[in-house]
C-alpha positions as CSV (number, residue, x, y, z in Angstrom):
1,X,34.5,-45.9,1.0
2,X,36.5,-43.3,3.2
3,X,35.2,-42.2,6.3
4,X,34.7,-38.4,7.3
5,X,36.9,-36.9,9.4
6,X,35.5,-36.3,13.2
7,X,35.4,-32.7,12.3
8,X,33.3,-33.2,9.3
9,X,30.7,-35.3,10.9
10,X,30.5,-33.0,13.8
11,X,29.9,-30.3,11.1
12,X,27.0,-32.1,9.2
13,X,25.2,-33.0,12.5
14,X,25.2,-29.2,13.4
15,X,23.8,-28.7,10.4
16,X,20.9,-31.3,10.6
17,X,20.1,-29.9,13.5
18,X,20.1,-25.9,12.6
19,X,18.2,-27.4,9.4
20,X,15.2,-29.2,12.0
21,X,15.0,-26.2,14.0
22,X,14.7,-23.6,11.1
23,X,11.5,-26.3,10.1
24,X,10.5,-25.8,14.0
25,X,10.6,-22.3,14.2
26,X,8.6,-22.2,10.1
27,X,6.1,-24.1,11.7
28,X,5.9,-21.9,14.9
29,X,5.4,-19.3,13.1
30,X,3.2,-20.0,10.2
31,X,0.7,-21.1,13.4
32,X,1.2,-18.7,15.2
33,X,-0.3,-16.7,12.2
34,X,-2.9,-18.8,11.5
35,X,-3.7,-19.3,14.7
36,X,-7.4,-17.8,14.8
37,X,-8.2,-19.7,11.7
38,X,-6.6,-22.9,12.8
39,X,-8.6,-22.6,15.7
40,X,-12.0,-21.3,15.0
41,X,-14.4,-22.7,16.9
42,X,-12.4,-25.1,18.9
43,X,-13.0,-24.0,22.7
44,X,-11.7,-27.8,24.4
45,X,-7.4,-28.0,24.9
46,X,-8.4,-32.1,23.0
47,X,-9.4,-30.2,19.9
48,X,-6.6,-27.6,19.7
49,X,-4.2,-30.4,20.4
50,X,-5.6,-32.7,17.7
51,X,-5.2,-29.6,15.3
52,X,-2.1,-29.3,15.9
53,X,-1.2,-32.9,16.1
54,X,0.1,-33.0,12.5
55,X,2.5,-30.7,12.1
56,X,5.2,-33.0,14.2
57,X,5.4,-30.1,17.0
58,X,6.8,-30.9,20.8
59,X,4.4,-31.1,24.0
60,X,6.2,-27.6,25.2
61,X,5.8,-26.1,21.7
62,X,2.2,-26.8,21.2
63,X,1.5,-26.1,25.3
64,X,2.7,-22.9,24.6
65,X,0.8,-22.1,21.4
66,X,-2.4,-23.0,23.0
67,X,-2.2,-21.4,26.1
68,X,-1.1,-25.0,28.9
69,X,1.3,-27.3,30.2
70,X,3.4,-29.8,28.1
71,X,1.7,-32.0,30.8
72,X,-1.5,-31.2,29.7
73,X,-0.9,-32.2,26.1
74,X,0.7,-34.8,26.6
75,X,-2.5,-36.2,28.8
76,X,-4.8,-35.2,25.8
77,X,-2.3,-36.9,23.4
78,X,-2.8,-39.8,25.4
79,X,-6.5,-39.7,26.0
80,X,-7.0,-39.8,21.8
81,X,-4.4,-42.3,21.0
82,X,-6.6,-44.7,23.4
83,X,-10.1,-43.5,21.6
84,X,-8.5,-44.2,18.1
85,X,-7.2,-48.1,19.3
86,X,-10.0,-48.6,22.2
87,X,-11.9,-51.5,19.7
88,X,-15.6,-50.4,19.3
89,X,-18.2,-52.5,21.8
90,X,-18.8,-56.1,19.8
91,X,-22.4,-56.9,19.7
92,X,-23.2,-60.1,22.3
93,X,-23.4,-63.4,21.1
94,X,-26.2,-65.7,20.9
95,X,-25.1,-67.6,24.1
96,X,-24.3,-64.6,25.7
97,X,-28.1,-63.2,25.2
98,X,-29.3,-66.4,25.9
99,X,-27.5,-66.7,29.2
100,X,-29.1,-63.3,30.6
C-alpha cells in the first residue's frame, strides 16, 4: 500500500476538520433555534446543561448558549457524572443493626 504524499494528508486533515466544525456550527445553530423549546421550563444551569449534554457540544459552546462560564459547566458536568456513579445507600446488615 502506498503512502500519501505530506501534502495530501495535510489536505484530508483540513478537511476533517472544516467537516467537524460545519457539524459544530449545525448543531449551534439548530439550538440556538430551538432554544425556547429545548428549554421550557428548565430555570437551574444542571438542567440546561444536561439538555444539552447529548449533542457532543464544548464547555464554551454550551456556556455561551445558556447564558455562563465554561467553568460553570464544566462544574455541573462534573456534579451529574458523580450522581449517575455515586452507588445508591446499601441497606445495613444484620450485624450492623444489631451492633447499634
Amino acid at each position: 500500500m502506498r503512502k500519501l504524499p505530506k501534502e495530501n494528508r495535510d489536505l484530508i486533515n483540513q478537511l476533517k476538520v472544516l467537516n467537524d466544525n460545519i457539524d459544530l456550527l449545525t448543531k449551534v445553530t439548530a439550538i440556538s433555534v430551538g432554544k425556547e423549546i429545548i428549554f421550557k421550563d428548565m430555570t437551574e444551569l444542571g438542567d440546561k446543561v444536561k439538555a444539552l449534554d447529548e449533542y457532543d457540544l464544548p464547555d464554551k459552546v454550551i456556556a455561551m448558549l445558556v447564558g455562563s462560564t465554561p467553568d460553570s459547566v464544566k462544574t455541573s458536568r462534573s456534579r451529574m457524572k458523580r450522581a449517575q456513579t455515586k452507588p445508591a445507600q446499601a441497606e445495613p446488615q444484620p450485624q450492623e443493626i444489631d451492633k447499634k
